[in-house]
C-alpha positions in Angstrom: -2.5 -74.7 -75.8 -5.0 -76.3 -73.4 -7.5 -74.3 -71.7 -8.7 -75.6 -68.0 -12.3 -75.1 -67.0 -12.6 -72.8 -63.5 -13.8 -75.3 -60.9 -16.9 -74.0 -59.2 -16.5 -73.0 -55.6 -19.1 -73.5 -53.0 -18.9 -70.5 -51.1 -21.9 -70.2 -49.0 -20.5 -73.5 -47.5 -16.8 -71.9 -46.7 -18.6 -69.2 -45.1 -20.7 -71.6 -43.1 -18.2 -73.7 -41.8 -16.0 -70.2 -40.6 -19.3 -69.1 -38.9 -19.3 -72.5 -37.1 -16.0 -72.6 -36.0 -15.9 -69.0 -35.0 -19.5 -69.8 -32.9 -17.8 -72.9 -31.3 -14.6 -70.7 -30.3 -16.8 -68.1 -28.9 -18.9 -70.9 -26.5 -15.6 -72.4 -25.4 -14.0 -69.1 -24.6 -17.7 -68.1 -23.0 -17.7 -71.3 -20.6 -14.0 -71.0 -20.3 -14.7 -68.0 -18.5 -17.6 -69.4 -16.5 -15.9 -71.9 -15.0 -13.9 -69.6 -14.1 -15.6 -67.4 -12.4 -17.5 -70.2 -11.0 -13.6 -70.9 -9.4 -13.3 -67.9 -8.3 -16.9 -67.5 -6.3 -15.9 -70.9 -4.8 -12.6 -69.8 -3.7 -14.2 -66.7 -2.1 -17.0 -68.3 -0.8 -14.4 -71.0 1.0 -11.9 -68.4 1.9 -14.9 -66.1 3.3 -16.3 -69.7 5.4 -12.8 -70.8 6.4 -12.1 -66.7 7.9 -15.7 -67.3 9.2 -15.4 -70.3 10.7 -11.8 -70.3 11.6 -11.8 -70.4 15.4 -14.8 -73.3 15.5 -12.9 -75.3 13.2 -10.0 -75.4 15.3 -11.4 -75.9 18.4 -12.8 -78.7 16.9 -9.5 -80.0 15.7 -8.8 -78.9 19.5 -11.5 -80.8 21.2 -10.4 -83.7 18.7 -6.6 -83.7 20.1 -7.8 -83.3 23.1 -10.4 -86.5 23.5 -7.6 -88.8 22.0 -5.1 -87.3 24.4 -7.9 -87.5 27.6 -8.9 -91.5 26.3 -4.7 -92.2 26.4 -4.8 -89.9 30.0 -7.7 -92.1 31.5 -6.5 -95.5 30.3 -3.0 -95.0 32.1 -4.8 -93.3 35.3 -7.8 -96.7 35.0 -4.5 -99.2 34.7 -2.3 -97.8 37.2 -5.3 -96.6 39.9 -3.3 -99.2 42.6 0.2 -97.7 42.6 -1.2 -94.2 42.1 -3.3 -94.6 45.2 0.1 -96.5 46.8 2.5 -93.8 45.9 -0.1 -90.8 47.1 -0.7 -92.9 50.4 2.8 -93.6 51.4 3.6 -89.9 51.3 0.3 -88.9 53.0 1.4 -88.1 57.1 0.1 -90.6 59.7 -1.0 -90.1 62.7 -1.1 -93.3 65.0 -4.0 -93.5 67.5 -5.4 -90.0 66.2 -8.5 -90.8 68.4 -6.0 -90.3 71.3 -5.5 -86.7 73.5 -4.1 -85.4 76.7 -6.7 -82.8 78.0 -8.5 -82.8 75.1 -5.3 -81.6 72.8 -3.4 -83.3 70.4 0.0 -84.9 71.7 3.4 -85.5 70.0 4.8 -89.0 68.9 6.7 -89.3 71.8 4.5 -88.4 74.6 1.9 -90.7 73.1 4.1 -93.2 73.2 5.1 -93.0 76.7 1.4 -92.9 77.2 0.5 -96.1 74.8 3.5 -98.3 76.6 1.7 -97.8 79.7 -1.7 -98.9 78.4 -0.3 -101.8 77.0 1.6 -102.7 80.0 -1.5 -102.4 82.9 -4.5 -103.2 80.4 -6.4 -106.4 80.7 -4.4 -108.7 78.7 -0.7 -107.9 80.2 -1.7 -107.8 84.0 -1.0 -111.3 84.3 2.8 -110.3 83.6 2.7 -107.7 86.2 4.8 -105.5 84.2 6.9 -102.9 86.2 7.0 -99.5 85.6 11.0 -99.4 85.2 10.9 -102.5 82.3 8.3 -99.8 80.6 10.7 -97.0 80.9 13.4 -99.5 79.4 11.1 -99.8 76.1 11.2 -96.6 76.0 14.5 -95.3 76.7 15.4 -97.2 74.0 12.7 -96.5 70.8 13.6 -93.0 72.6 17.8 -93.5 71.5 17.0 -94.9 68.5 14.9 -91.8 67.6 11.6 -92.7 67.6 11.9 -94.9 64.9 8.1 -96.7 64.5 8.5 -98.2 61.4 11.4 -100.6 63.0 9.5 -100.2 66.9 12.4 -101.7 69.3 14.9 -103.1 66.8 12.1 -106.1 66.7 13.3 -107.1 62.7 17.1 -107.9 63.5 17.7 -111.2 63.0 18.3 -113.4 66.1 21.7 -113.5 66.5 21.6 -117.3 67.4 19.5 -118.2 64.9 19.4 -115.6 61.6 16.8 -117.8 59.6 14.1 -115.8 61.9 13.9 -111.9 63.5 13.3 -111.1 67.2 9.6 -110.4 66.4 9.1 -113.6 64.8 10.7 -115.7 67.9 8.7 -113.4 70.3 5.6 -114.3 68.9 6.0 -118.0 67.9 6.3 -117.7 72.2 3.4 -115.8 73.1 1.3 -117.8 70.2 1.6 -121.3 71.2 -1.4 -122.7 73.6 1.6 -124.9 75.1 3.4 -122.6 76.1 3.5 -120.7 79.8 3.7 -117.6 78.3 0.6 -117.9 75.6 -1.5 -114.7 75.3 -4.5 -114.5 73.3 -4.3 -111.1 72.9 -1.2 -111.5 70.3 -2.9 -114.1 68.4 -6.0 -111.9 67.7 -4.1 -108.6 66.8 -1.9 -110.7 64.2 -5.5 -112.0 62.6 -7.1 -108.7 62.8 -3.6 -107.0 61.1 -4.3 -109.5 58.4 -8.1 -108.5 58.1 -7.1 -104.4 57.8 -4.2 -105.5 55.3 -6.8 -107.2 53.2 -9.0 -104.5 53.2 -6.6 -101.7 53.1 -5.2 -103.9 49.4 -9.0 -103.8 48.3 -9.6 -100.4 48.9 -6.3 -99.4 47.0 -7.4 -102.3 44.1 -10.8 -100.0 43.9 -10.8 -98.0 41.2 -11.2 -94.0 41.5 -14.6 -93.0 40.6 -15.9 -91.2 37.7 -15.5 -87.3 39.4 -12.1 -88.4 40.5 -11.1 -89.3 36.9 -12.5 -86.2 35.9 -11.0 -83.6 37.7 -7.6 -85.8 37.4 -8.2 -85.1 33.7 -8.7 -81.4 34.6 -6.0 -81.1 36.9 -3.2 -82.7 33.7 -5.0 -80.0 31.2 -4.7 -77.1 33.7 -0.7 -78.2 33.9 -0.3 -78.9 30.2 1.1 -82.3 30.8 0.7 -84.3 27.6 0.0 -88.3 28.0 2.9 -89.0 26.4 4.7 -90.5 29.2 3.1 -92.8 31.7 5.5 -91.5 34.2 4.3 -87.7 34.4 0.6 -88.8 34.0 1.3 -91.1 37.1 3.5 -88.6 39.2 1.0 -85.9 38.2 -2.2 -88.0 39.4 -0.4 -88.9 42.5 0.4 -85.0 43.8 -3.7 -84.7 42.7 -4.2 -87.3 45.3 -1.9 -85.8 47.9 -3.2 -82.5 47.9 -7.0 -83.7 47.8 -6.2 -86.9 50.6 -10.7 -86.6 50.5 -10.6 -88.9 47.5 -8.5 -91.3 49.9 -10.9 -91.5 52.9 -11.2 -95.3 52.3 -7.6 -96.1 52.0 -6.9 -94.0 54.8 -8.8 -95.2 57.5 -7.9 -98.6 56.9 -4.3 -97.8 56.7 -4.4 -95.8 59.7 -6.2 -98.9 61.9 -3.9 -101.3 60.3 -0.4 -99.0 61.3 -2.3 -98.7 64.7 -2.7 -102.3 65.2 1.1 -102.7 64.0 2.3 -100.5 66.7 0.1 -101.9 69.6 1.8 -105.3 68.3 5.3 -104.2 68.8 4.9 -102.2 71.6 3.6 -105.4 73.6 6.1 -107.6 72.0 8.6 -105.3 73.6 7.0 -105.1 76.9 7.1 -109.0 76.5 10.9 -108.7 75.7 11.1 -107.3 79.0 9.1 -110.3 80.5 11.6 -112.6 79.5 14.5 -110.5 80.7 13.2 -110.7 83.6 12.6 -114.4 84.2 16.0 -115.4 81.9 17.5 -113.0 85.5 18.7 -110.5 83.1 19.2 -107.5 85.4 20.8 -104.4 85.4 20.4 -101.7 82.5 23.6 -102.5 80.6 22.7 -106.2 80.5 18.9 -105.3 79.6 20.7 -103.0 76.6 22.8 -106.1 75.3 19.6 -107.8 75.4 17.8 -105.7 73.7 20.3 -105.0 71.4 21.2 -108.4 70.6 24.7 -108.3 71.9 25.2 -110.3 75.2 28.8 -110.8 74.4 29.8 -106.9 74.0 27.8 -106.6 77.3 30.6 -108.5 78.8 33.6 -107.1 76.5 32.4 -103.7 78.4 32.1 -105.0 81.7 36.1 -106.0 81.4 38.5 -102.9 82.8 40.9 -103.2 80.1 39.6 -105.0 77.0 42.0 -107.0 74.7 43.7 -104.3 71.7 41.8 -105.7 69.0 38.8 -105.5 70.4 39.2 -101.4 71.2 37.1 -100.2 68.5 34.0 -102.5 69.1 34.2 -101.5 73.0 34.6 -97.7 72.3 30.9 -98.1 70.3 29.6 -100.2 72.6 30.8 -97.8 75.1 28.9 -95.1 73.5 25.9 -97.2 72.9 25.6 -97.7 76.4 26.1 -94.1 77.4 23.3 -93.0 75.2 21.0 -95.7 76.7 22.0 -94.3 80.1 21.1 -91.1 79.1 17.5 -91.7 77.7 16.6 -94.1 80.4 17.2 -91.2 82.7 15.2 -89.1 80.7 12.7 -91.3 80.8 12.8 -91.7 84.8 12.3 -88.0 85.0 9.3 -87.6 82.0 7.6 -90.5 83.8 7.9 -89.4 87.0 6.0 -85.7 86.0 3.7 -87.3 83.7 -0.3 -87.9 84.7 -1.1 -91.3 83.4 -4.5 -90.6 83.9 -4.8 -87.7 81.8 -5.0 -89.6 78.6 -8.3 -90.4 77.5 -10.2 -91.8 74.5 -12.4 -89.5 72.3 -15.6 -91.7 72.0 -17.7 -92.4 68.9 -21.2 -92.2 68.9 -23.0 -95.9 70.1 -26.1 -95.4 68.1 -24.7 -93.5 64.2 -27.8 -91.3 64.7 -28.2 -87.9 65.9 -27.8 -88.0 70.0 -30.9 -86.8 72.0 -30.9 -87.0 76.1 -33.8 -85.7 78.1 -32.6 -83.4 80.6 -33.2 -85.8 83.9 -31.3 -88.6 81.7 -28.0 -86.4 82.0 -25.2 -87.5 84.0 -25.3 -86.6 87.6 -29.4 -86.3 87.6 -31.1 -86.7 90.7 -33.0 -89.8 90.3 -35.4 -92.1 92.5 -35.6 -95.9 92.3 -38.5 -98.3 93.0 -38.1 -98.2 96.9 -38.6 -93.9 96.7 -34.7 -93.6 97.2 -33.1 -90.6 95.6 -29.5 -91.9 93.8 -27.5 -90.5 91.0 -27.5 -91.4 87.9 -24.1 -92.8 86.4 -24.4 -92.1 82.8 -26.5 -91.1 80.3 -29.4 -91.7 78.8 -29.9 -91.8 74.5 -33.1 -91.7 73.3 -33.7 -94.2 70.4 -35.9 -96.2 68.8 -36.3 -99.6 69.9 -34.1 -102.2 67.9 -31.5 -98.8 66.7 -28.2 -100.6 66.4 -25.7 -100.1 69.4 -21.8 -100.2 68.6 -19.0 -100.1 70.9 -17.9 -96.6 71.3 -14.1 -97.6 71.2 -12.6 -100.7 70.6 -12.0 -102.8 73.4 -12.6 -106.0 75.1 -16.2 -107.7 75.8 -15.6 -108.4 79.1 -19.1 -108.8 79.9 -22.4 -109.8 78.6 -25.5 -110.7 80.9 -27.9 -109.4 83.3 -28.0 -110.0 86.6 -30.8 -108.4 87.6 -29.4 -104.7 88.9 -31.9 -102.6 86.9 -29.7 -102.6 84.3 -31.6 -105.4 82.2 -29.6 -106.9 79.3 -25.9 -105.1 79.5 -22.8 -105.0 77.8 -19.0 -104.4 79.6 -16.3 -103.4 77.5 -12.7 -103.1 78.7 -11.1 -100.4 76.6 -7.1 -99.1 76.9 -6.1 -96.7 80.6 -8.6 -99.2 82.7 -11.4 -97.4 81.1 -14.7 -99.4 80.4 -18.2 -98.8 78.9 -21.1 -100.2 80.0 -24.6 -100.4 77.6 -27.8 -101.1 79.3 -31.0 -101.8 78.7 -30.7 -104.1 75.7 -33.2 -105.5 73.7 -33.5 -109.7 73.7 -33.3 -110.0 69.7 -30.9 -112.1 67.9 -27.5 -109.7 68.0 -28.2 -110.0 71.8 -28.2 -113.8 71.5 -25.7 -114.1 69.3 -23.0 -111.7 71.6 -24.1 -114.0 74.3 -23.3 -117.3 73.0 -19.8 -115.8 71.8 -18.7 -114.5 75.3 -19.8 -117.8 76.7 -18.1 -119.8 74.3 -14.7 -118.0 73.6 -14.6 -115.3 76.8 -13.1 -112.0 76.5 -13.2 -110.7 72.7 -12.1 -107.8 70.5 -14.7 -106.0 69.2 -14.2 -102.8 67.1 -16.3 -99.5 66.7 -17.5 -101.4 63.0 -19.1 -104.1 65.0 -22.9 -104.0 66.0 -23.0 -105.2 69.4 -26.8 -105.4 70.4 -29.7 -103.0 69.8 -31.3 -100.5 72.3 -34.3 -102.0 73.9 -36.5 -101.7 77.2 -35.0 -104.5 79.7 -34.5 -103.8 83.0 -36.1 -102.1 85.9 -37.3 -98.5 84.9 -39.2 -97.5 88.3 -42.7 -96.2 87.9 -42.7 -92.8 87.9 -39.5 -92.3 86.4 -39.4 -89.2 83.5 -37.5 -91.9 81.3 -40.6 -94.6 81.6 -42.0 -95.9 78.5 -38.5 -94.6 76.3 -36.6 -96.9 74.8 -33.0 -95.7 75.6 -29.4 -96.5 75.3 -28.2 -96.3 78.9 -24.2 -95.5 79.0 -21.6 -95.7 81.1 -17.9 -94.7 81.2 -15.6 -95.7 84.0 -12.1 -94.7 84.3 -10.0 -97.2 87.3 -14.2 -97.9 88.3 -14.9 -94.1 88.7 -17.9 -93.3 86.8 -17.0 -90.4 84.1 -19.4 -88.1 82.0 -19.6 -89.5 78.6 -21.1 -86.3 77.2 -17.7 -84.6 77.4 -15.8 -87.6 76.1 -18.5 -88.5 72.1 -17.2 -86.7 69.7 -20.8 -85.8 68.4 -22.9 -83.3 69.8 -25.8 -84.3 71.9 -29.3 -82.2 72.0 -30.6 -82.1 75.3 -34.5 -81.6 76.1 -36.9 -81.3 78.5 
């Protein structure tokens, strides 16, 4: 039997190499545990900075949302700023001739009107049509039966019933508007260019975008509601009731829109009272014939006149009948409200000439004793306003420049303007500069003109005969006059801006 030899064993090496790998277990387990705890401080320090800073953190997520949603809110307001001004505009309330008042109080539609359609039909520009009082009640009577309806004055947009290619308005003025023809009238050709001018404007104004405070509290105004840019529509409809209820932001657009519906109105109510011209000289007479003309129905005017109409024409006479009746019935009222009304009570409110604050010494009042070159006491027919010399003058309603001179009655170099109800101002005193010269030419070359209360008409100045003596010598002043049918008025109770007085 073979004997093996017992192979030597290295055991310091065994016991090494256990030693090691228990050492390397021990450091893994050791960092196994410091990473996690390492894990778990993170997690607490995150969880104790997102508790911390909870609220912030979502009000900047907040603010975040809500820039992106205020950029989308203030491109559709910046892209649709036109219709949004439209829509807020054409469901703002108008008032036509606001300017105008019956003893200093506001008026209704209708009694204005009754008022306006007898300025039109005596002022300066219709006299030469010598326009009876009856043919204005006729206007009247009927805008009155169809309700006051302004936006379609006198049925003046119904097609001609000869010619439908072209309305009543557009035949009436196509008459007035021709140099060749008897019945041309300036006055029609001038409002049409100067409707034209407000439209312009009044587009340019609504083309304007809204400033920077208006897209602001816009923005405010769709937070405050919650409404989410999401649809252009409620952003749009939501901007527009902004407008409405803050009609401040619209003072451009409204004052142009208001002289432009204004100048609209004075059209059609002369193009009616020129409707009545014609009637007249075509021998229309009688109110039932002046109705069918009106109305554009000659041949009913005739079917009614017949006693016993043909049967298939029963219906259209009962409604022609009617027609007539009510026409009867408003020009009767209008007999009566014409015959109680005061024409003259109807006055303009006046703007200030000068656009500065008004200042009148005490002897420059109207009424004032005062004493010309010769020693004679007089007194004095209007007012003095103090101003600089070479202060801009405007007219202090618009009206006609009827005339512009001096003729040597103390009153130097002096304006005349006609305006509506025979009343006309009168500037004095004028200074010789270049707006002086320019006026003059104008009125020399083209005659009467419209001017507006926009339009610098001269500047105050020193011509004229101030007597030695007199308080007011060595001012430069504005010297104004108001005349109602060529009686001399007190302007100070007609401008619309206070006026210091001092001694």
């Amino acid at each position: 039997m073979e004997i093996i030899a017992p192979v030597d064993v290295d055991t310091d090496f065994i016991i090494q190499n256990e030693l090691d790998r228990f050492l390397e277990e021990k450091r893994r387990r050791r960092n196994r545990l410091s990473k996690n705890i390492a894990l778990v401080v993170i997690s607490l320090i995150l969880l104790a900075g997102i508790i911390i800073f909870a609220p912030r953190i979502s009000r900047y997520f907040t603010d975040a949302r809500n820039f992106a949603q205020t950029y989308r809110a203030t491109k559709i307001i910046k892209r649709n700023a036109p219709t949004i001004k439209a829509m807020a505009m054409a469901q703002l309330p108008v008032e036509y001739f606001s300017d105008y008042r019956v003893s200093d109080s506001p008026i209704n539609i209708e009694t204005k009107l009754m008022h306006l359609i007898h300025q039109f039909g005596t002022d300066f520009y219709s006299k030469l049509w010598n326009i009876k009082p009856f043919e204005e009640r006729r206007v009247y009577a009927y805008v009155d039966m169809k309700g006051f309806d302004i936006e379609n004055f006198y049925n003046l947009d119904r097609p001609l019933v000869d010619d439908s290619s072209q309305t009543l308005k557009d035949w009436l003025i196509n008459k007035v508007s021709m140099k060749q023809s008897r019945y041309y009238n300036p006055r029609y050709g001038e409002l049409i260019q100067t409707i034209a001018a407000y439209r312009s404007e009044y587009q340019k104004e609504l083309n304007r975008p809204l400033g920077r405070r208006t897209y602001r509290r816009i923005r405010r105004e769709l937070a405050d509601k919650q409404i989410k840019p999401k649809r252009t529509d409620d952003v749009i409809n939501a901007s527009t009731q902004f407008l409405i209820a803050n009609p401040d932001l619209l003072s451009g657009e409204s004052y142009y829109r208001r002289k432009l519906m204004d100048l609209e109105l004075e059209l059609n109510i002369r193009l009616a009272l020129f409707h009545m011209v014609l009637a007249r000289d075509y021998n229309i007479r009688g109110n039932t014939a002046v109705f069918g003309w009106i109305n554009g129905n000659m041949k009913g005017v005739k079917l009614i006149k017949e006693s016993t109409p043909p049967p298939e024409y029963r219906d259209l006479y009962n409604t022609l009948k009617k027609n007539v009746n009510s026409y009867y019935i408003s020009y009767e009222k209008a007999r009566k409200q014409y015959k109680n009304t005061d024409f003259n009570e109807l006055h303009l409110i006046l703007h200030n000439p000068l656009r500065i604050g008004l200042v009148v010494k005490d002897v420059g009042l109207f009424g004032s004793a005062r004493k010309n070159g010769k020693g004679v006491y007089y007194e004095h027919k209007g007012i003095d306003l103090i101003a600089e010399e070479g202060t801009p003058v405007y007219p202090v309603q618009d009206g006609y420049v009827c005339y512009v001179g001096n003729n040597g009655n103390g009153h130097g170099n002096h304006i005349e303007i006609w305006h509506d109800s025979n009343v006309r101002s009168v500037y004095s005193h004028l200074k010789d500069d270049k707006v002086w010269r320019q006026i003059s030419q104008r009125f020399q070359r083209e005659g009467p003109f419209l001017v507006t209360t926009n339009e610098r008409i001269s500047s105050v100045g020193m011509s004229g005969n101030i007597p030695e003596g007199d308080p007011q010598y060595g001012y430069s002043h504005l010297h104004l006059e108001v005349r109602e049918s060529g009686k001399p008025i007190n302007p100070f109770l007609l401008l619309n801006d206070k006026i210091k007085v001092i001694h």
